[in-house]
C-alpha positions in Angstrom: -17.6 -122.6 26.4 -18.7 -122.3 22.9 -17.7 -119.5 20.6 -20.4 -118.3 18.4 -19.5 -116.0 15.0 -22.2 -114.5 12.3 -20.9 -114.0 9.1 -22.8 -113.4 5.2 -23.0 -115.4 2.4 -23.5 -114.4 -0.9 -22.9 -117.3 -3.3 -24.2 -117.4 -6.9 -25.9 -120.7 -8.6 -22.9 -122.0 -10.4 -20.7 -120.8 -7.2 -23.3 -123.0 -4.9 -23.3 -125.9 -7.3 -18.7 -126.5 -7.0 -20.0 -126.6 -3.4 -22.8 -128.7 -3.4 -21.0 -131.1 -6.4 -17.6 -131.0 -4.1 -15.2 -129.0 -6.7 -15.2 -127.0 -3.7 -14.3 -128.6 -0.6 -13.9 -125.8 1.6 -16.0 -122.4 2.3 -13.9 -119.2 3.5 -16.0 -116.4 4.9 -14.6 -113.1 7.3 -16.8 -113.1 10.3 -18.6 -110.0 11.7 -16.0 -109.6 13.9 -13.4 -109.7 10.8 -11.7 -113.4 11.6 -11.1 -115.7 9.0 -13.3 -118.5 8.7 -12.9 -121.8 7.1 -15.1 -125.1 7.6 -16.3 -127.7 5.4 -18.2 -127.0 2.1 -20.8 -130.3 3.1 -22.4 -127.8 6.1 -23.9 -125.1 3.2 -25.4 -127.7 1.4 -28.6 -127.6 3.3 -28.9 -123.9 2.8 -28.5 -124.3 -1.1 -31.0 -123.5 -3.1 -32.2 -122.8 -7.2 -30.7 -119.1 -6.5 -27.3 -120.1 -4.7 -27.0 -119.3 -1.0 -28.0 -115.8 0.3 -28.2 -115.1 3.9 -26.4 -114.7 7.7 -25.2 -117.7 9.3 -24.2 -118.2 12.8 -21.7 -120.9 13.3 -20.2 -122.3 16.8 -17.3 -123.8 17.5 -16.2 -126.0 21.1 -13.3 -125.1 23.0 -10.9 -127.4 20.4 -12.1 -125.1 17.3 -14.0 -128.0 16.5 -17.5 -127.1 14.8 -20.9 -127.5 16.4 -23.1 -126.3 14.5 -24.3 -123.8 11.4 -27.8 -122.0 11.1 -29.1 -119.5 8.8 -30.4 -116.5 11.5 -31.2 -113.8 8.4 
């Protein structure tokens, strides 16, 4: 069964932009639910945009912590 966490992201322009140019190869968040996050900066660069990144994601993971998926719900 998948395990499904909603966290916020609040990323400036030139905090976006290590992300999206790879300075930054890993986001941390603290999920709703107050775990630590971590996943790969490459699955925000979709949601990047001339502002930064400003929203709530959802993010699921399989049984082996492995990630499925990240969507912007808000």
């Amino acid at each position: 069964m998948a395990t499904t966490l909603r966290f916020r992201l609040q990323l400036s322009r030139d905090e976006a932009m290590r992300y999206y140019q790879g300075s930054a190869t890993s986001v941390v968040v603290r999920a709703e639910n107050g775990q630590r996050l971590q996943f790969p900066a490459e699955h925000i660069r979709p949601f990047i945009d001339q502002h930064g990144v400003n929203g709530v994601f959802k993010i699921s993971f399989d049984n082996d912590n492995k990630m499925i998926g990240l969507k912007r719900i808000g």
